[in-house]
Structure formats: C-alpha cells, structure tokens
C-alpha positions in Angstrom: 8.1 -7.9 -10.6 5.3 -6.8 -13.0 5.7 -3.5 -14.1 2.1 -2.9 -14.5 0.7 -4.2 -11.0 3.5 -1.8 -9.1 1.9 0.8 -11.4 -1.9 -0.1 -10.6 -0.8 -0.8 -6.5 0.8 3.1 -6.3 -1.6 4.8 -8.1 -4.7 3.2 -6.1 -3.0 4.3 -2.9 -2.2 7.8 -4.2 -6.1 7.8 -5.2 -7.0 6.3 -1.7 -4.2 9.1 0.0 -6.3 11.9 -1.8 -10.0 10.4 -0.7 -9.7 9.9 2.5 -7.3 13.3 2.5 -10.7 14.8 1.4 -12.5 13.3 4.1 -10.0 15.0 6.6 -10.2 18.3 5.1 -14.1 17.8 5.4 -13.5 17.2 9.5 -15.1 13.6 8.2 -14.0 10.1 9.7 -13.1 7.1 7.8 -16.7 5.5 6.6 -17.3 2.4 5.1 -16.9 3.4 1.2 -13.1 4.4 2.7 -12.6 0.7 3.9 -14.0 -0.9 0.4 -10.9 1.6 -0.9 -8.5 0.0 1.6 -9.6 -3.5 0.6 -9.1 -2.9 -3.3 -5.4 -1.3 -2.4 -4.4 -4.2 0.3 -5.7 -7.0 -2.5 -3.4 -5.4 -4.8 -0.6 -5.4 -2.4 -1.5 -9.0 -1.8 -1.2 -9.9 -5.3 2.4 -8.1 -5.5 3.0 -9.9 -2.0 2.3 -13.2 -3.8 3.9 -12.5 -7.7 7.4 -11.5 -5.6 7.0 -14.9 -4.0 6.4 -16.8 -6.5 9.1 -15.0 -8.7 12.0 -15.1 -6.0 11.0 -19.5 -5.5 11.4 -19.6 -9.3 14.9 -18.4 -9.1 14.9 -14.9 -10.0 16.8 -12.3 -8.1 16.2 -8.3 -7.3 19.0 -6.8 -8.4 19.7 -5.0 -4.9 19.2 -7.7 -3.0 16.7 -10.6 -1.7 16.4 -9.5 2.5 15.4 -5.9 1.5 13.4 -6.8 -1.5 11.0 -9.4 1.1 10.9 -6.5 3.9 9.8 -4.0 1.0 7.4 -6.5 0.5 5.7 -7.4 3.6 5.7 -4.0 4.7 3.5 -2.7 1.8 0.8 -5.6 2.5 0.9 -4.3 6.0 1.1 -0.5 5.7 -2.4 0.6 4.5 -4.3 -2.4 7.1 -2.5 -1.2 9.7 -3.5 2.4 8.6 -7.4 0.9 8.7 -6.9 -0.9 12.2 -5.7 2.4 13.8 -8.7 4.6 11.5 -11.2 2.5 13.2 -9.7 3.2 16.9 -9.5 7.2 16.0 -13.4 7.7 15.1 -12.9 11.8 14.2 -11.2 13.2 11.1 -7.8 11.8 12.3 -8.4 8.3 11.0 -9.0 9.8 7.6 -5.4 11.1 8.1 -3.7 7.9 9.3 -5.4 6.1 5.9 -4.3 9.2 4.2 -0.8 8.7 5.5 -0.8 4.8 5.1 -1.2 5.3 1.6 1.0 7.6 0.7 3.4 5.3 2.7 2.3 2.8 0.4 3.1 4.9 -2.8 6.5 5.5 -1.5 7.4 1.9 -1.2 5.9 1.2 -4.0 8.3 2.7 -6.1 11.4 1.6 -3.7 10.1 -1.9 -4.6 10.3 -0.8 -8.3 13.9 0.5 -7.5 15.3 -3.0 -5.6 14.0 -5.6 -8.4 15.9 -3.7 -10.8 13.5 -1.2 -12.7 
C-alpha cells in the first residue's frame, strides 16, 4: 500500500470526524459543504480501494493475510457513504453525528489497513 495515501485518507476523515462533530455540538445538520467533505474522503478511499487492487493482481501480498486485507478494504470505501446515506435520512444534528462517527470509523480502519499490509 502507499504509505502516504493511508496517511492523507485518515487524516481527512479525522478532519471530516471533527467538522461535522462541530456541526453536532452547534445542534446543526449535515449541509452541503459537509457532503463536498464526504466526497474528498470517499475519493480517497476509492483511490486506496483501487491501488490495493491493483497491488494484490500484481502479485504482492499483505503480510496478515489477503481475505482480511480486501474486507478492510471495501469496508473503508463504504463506511463514510454509508454514514452520508443515513445523514441525509436523519435531517437534525444526529446526521452530523453519524458522519462524525463514519469517519472516525474510517480513521480506525485506516490504520488496521496499515497494520495488515505489513507497516
């Protein structure tokens, strides 16, 4: 995996996890400058999504295994949409906190994905 783009992926979601955890504290809903956010962090788990594809069809192999590496994987492209899907059903200051959560979820795998390849 790249190094730097696991980097750039958890620190946009911590930055994400503490905007739209300033929306909640502000009693404020998710707004449309939260979903440009969640588009710049899902690209960038889309990118990792696609270099850990390309990586493991060129031969190379996480070090703790290929099954846990690809559900690491697809869960972190899924975790902060999935967080902006159920924002825009929960229209109060509760969808800032299910984006806030998302992306700390994010973080966290994040760094397990760092731990699998073998970093």
């Amino acid at each position: 995996m790249l190094d730097a783009l696991t980097l750039a992926a958890g620190l946009a979601a911590l930055a994400l996890a503490a905007w739209c955890g300033f929306a909640f504290a502000r009693d404020e809903p998710t707004k449309d400058w939260h979903f440009i956010g969640m588009a710049v962090v899902a690209v960038l788990a889309l990118v990792q999504l696609a270099v850990g594809v390309v990586r493991l069809s060129g031969g190379e192999k996480p070090a703790q295994g290929t099954a846990i590496f690809v559900a690491y994987l697809l869960g972190a492209a899924a975790a902060v949409p999935a967080a902006g899907f159920m924002s825009l059903a929960e229209r109060t200051r509760w969808g800032s906190a299910t984006v806030a959560a998302g992306a700390v979820i994010l973080a966290v795998l994040e760094v397990r994905l760092y731990d699998i390849w073998g970093g």
